[in-house]
Steps between C-alpha positions, in 0.01 A plus 500: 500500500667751290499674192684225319315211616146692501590557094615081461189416624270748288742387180399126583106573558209581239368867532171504294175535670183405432362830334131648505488397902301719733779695737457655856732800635616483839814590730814227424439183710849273579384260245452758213881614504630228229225588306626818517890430413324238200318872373826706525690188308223525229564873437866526567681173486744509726621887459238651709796757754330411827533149627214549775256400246651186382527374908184406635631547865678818417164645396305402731739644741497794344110502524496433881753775568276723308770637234302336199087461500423231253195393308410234277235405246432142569261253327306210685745208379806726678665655201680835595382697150666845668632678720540869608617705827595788681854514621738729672734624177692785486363756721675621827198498733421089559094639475529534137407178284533473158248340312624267190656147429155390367530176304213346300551161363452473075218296542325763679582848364183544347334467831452815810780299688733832530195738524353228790849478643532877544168598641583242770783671583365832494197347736791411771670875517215584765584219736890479486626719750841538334412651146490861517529549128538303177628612142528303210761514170214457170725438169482717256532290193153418499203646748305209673712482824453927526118407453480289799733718688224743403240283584612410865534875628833567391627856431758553258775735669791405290677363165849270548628520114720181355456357829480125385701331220356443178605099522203441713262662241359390167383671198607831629427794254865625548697171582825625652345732718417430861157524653383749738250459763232684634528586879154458660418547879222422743488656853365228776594717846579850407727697736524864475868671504681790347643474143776701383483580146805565312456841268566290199199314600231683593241485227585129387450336849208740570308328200687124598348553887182606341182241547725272723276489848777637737528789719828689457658837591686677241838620598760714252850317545768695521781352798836379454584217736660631802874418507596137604205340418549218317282369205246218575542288111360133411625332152281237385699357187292290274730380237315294313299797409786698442293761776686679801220603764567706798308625824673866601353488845713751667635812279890554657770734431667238306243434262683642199805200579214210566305587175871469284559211682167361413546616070839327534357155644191561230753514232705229613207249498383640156173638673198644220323673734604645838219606717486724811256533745552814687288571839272777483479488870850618537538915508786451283337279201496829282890523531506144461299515167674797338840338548348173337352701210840606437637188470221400130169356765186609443174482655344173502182516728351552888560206732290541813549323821824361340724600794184555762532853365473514088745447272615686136633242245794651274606288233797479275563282195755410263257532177165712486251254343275549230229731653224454254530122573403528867102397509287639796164486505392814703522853455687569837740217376565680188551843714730285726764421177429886393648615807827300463533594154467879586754421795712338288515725235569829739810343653823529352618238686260273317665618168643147465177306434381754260841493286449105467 
């Protein structure tokens, strides 16, 4: 089956179920995965980007190769009411899960379903051997999801502004502005390493790295890459978010030429929000980060374990939201979206999001 015939068959078949039904929370069985394509149909027709969801065999594929961990709320009768996981996203270390695509079924969004759904997942990290750390992206056009983030052990380290389009959003208070996220992370197996620090750096990631239970050495960065070596760069383009992600994972000679060629394929797919993830692990991220702050980024948040080592996230956009539209419901939150205003506002190179 594929994406076009899993979406003719959900067209031709009734999607209510029975509501007020007692629900259990387990792991994804075989038989649960149509429930599961029948939940994302429900809340996304057929638009939803990624097609695993839609393919029962594709996801439970995905589930036995261990790139997706799926749960599901599941009433006596059968019904799939939801459905939430951990999955390997964007990070460059393959031990880093996101947690997220949590889908709750009308007929049962007054219910715990998502708050049962995620304390089963947070009950696995112990036993899977492959999760060495989790984050999560909260929205920031209302506060539930950063209360459960809260909730479930979650640090915030970070804030992605305008990451997600305002299409997918109702009732916003500022209705052409995108929404920002929350970056939230929970250690499961810490490992302790050396982090260089750029200078531009050194008090914000001191507070983001602050309450997070790691063990870290604090380095001053100050190399240049040695002549010849050649930069380590992953695009991830995701154009239906109008977002250009990318994993610096080596810091080369060349970087100056592989970060214009990465504005001019940005531009060229009409990319919002260009996003950087520069590894702290590499001697030469404070050379790196200095360059990048030249070119309008700013400091977006503390990423640890992203590459093995931690990561910095440096963020560029094409139009500064409104600020004072961005909830968050805790004080370090609200320190988190200080410190990119004050970084924003002491570059010059920022200059064109202020002059908007």
């Amino acid at each position: 089956m594929n994406k076009q015939e899993a979406v003719a068959k959900l067209k031709a078949e009734s999607l209510e179920v029975e509501p007020g039904r007692e629900f259990e929370v387990r792991r994804i069985e075989p038989e649960d995965a149509w429930g599961v394509a029948r939940c994302f149909y429900v809340a996304y027709g057929e638009h939803y980007p990624f097609d695993t969801y839609y393919i029962p065999d594709k996801l439970i594929d995905e589930n036995r190769k261990g790139n997706i961990i799926s749960v599901v709320a599941r009433t006596r009768s059968g019904d799939i009411v939801g459905c939430c996981a951990l999955y390997r996203s964007s990070a460059y270390f393959s031990g880093v899960y996101e947690i997220g695509q949590a889908i709750v079924v009308p007929e049962y969004r007054f219910t715990f379903a998502a708050l049962c759904m995620q304390e089963c997942l947070m009950g696995l990290l112990g036993s899977l051997q492959e999760i060495h750390a989790t984050f999560g992206e909260a929205v920031c056009n209302h506060v539930i999801t950063q209360k459960m983030m809260a909730f479930a052990g979650f640090e915030e380290t970070g804030l992605e502004l305008s990451l997600m389009p305002p299409e997918a959003f109702a009732d916003l208070e500022f209705p052409v502005d995108r929404v920002s996220t929350v970056l939230g992370f929970r250690t499961v197996k810490d490992r302790s390493h050396d982090v260089f620090v750029p200078k531009n750096y050194v008090r914000e990631l001191e507070f983001t790295m602050s309450g997070i239970d790691i063990s870290r050495t604090l380095k001053e960065s100050r190399e240049r890459p040695p002549r010849g070596l050649l930069t380590g760069f992953v695009p991830m383009f995701v154009d239906y978010a109008h977002v250009v992600r990318s994993n610096l994972y080596r810091i080369g000679e060349d970087f100056p030429e592989v970060q214009d060629e990465l504005e001019r394929e940005a531009q060229s797919r009409q990319a919002q929000v260009t996003q950087i993830f520069v590894n702290l692990g590499d001697p030469c991220s404070g050379w790196a980060v200095s360059l990048l702050r030249k070119g309008g980024y700013f400091f977006g948040g503390f990423l640890p374990r992203w590459f093995d080592t931690d990561g910095l996230l440096m963020q560029r956009l094409a139009v500064l939201p409104h600020l004072q539209g961005i909830k968050l419901s805790s004080s370090r939150a609200r320190k988190i979206l200080e410190i990119i205003r004050h970084d924003i506002e002491r570059n010059p190179a920022c200059r064109y999001l202020l002059d908007q």
